[in-house]
FILUM-420802 format. One line per field, with one value per atom (N, C-alpha, C, O): residue number from 0; residue in one letter; atom name; x, y, z. Coordinates in nm, 4 decimals. Each point is the difference from the previous one (the first is absolute). Layout:
residues N
pos c(NUM,...)
code c(A,...)
site c(CA,...)
X c(X,...)
Y c(Y,...)
Z c(Z,...)
//
This chain:
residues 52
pos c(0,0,0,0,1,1,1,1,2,2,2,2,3,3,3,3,4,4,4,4,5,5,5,5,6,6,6,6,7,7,7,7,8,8,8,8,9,9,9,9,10,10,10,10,11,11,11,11,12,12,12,12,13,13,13,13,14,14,14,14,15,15,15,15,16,16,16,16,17,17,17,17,18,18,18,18,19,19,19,19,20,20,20,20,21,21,21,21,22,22,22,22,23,23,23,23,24,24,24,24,25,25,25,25,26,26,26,26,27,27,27,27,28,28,28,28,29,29,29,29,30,30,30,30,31,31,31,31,32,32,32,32,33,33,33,33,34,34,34,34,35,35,35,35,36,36,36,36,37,37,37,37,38,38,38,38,39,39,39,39,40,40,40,40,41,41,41,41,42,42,42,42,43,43,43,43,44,44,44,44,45,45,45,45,46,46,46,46,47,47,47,47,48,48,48,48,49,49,49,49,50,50,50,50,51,51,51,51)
code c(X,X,X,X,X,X,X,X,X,X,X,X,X,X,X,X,X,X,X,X,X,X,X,X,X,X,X,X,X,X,X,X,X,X,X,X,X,X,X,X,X,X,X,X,X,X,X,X,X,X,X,X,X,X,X,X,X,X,X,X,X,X,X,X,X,X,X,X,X,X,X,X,X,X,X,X,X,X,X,X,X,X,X,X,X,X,X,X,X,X,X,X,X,X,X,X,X,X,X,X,X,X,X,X,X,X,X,X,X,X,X,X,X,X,X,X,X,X,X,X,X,X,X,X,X,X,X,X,X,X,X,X,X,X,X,X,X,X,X,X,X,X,X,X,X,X,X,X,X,X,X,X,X,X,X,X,X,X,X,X,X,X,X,X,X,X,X,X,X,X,X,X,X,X,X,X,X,X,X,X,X,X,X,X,X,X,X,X,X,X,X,X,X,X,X,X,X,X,X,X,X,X,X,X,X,X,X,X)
site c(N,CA,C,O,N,CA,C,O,N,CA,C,O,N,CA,C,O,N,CA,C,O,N,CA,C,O,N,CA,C,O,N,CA,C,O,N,CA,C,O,N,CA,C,O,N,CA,C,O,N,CA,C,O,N,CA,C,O,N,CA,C,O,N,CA,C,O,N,CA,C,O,N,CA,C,O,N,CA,C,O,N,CA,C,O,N,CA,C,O,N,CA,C,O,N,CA,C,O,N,CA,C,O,N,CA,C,O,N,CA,C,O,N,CA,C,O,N,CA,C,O,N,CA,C,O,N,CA,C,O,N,CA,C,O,N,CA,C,O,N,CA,C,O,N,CA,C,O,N,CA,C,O,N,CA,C,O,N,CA,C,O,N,CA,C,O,N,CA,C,O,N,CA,C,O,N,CA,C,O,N,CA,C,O,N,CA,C,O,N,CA,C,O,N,CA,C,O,N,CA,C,O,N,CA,C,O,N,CA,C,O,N,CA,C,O,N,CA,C,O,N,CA,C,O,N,CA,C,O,N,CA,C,O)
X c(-1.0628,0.0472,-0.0796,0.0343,-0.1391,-0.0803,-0.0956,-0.0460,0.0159,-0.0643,0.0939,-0.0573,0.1878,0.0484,0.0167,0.0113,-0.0150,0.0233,0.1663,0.0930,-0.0896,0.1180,0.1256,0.1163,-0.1476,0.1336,0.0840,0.1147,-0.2495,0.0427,0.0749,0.0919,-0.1297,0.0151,0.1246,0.0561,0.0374,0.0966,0.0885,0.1113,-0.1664,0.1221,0.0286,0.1030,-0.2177,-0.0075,0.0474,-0.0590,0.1871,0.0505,-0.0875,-0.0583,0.0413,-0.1190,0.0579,0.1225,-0.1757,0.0379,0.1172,0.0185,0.0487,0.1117,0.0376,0.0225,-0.0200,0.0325,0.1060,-0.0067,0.1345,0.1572,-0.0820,-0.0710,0.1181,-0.0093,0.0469,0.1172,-0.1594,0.0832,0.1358,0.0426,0.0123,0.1602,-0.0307,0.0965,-0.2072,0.0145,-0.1442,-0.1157,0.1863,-0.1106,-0.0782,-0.0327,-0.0243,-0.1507,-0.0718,-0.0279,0.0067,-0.0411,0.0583,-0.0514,0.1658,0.0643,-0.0382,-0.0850,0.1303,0.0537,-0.1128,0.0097,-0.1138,-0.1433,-0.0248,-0.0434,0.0672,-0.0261,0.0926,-0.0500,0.1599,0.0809,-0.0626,0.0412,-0.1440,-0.0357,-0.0525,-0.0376,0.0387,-0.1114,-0.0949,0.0570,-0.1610,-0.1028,0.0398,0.0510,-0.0673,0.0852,0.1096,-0.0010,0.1130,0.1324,0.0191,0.0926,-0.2061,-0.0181,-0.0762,0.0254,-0.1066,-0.1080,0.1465,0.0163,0.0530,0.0627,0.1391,0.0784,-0.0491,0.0736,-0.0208,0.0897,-0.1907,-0.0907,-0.0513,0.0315,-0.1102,0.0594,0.0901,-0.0244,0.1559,0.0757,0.0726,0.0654,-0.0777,0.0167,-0.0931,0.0142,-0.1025,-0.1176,0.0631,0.0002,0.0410,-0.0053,0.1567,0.0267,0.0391,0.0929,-0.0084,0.1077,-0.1842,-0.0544,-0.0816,-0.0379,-0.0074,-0.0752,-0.1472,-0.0752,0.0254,-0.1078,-0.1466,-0.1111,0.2290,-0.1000,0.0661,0.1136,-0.2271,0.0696,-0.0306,-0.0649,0.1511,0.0236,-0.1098,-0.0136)
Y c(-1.7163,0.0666,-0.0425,0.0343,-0.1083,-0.0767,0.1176,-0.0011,0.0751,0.1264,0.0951,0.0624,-0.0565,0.1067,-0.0939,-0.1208,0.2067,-0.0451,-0.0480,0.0370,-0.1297,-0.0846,0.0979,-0.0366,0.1351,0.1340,0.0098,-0.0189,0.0614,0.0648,-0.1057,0.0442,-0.1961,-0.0964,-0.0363,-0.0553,0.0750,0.0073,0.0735,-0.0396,0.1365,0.0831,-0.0329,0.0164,-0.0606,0.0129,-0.1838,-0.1051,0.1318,-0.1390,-0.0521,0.0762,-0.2319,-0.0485,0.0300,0.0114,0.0017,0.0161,-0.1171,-0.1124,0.1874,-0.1202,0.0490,0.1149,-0.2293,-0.0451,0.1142,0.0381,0.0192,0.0422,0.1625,0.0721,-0.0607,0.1490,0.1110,-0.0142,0.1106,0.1090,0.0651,0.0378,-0.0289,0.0637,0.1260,0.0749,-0.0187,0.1665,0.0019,-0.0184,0.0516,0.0880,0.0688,0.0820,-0.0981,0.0976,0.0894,0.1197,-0.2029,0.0545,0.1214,0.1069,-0.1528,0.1516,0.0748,0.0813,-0.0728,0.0497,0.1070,0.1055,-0.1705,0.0919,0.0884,0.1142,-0.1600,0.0655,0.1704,0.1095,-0.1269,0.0811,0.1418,0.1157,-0.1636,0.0720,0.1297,-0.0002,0.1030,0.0962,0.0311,0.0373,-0.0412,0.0160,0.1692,0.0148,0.0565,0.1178,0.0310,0.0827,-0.1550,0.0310,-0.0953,0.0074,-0.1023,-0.0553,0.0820,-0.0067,0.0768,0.0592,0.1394,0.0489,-0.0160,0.1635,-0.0881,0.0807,-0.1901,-0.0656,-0.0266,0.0207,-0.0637,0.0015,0.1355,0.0198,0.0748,0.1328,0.0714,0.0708,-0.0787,0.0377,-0.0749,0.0790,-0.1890,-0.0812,0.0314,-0.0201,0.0686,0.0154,0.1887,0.0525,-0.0064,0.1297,0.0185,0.0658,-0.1369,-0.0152,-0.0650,0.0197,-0.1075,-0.0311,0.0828,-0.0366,0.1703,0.0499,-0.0211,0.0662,-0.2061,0.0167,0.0011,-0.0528,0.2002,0.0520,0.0855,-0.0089,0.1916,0.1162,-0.0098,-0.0754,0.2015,0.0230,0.0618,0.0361)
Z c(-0.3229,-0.1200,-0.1227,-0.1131,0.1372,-0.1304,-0.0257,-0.1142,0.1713,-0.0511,-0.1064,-0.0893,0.1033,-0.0759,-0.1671,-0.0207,-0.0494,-0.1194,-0.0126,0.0717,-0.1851,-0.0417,-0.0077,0.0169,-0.0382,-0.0670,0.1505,0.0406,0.0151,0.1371,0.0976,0.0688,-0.0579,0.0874,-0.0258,0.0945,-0.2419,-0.0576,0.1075,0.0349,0.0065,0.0425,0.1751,0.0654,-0.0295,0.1481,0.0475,-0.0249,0.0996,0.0620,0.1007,0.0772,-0.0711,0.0836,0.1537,-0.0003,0.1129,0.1216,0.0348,-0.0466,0.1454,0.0422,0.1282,0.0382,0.0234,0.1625,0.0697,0.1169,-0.2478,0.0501,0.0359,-0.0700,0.2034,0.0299,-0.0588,-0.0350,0.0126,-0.0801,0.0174,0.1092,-0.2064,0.0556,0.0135,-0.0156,0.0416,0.0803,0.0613,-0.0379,0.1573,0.0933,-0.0110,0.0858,-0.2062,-0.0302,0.1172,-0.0074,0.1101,0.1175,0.0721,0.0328,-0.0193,0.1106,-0.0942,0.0364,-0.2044,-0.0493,-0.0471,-0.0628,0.1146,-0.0198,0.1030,-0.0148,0.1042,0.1394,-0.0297,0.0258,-0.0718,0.0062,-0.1200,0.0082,-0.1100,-0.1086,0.0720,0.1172,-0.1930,0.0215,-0.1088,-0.1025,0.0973,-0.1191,-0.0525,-0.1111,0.1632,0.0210,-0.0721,-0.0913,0.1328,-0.0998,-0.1307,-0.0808,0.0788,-0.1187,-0.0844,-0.1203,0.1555,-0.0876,-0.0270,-0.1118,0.2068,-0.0440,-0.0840,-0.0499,0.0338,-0.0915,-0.1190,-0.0818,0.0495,-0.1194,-0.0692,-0.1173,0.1872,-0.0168,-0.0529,-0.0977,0.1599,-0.0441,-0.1661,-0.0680,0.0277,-0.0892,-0.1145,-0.1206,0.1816,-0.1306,-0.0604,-0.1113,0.2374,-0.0367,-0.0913,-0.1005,0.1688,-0.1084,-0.0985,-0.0562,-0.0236,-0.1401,-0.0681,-0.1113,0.1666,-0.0335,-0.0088,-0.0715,0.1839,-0.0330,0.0632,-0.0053,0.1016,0.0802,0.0283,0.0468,-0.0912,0.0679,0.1446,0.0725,-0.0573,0.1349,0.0376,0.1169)
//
């Protein structure tokens, strides 16, 4: 982290040993790039900021 500047190193907690309380993993497996992209989509199109 000695590369990022002082602002940034601020924000980011140093690594630690405790495993994560969520399964990142399955939880990827399960994604579809697909219904993320037609989720986002749809979010933009309802902000208006993107026609149809």
């Amino acid at each position: 982290m000695y590369f990022l500047p002082n602002e940034s190193r601020n924000f980011i907690s140093p690594p630690t040993s405790n495993p994560p309380i969520f399964n990142y993993v399955s939880f990827c497996k399960i994604l579809s790039i697909n219904d993320i992209r037609d989720k986002v989509e749809t979010i933009l199109k309802k902000q208006n900021f993107i026609s149809s």
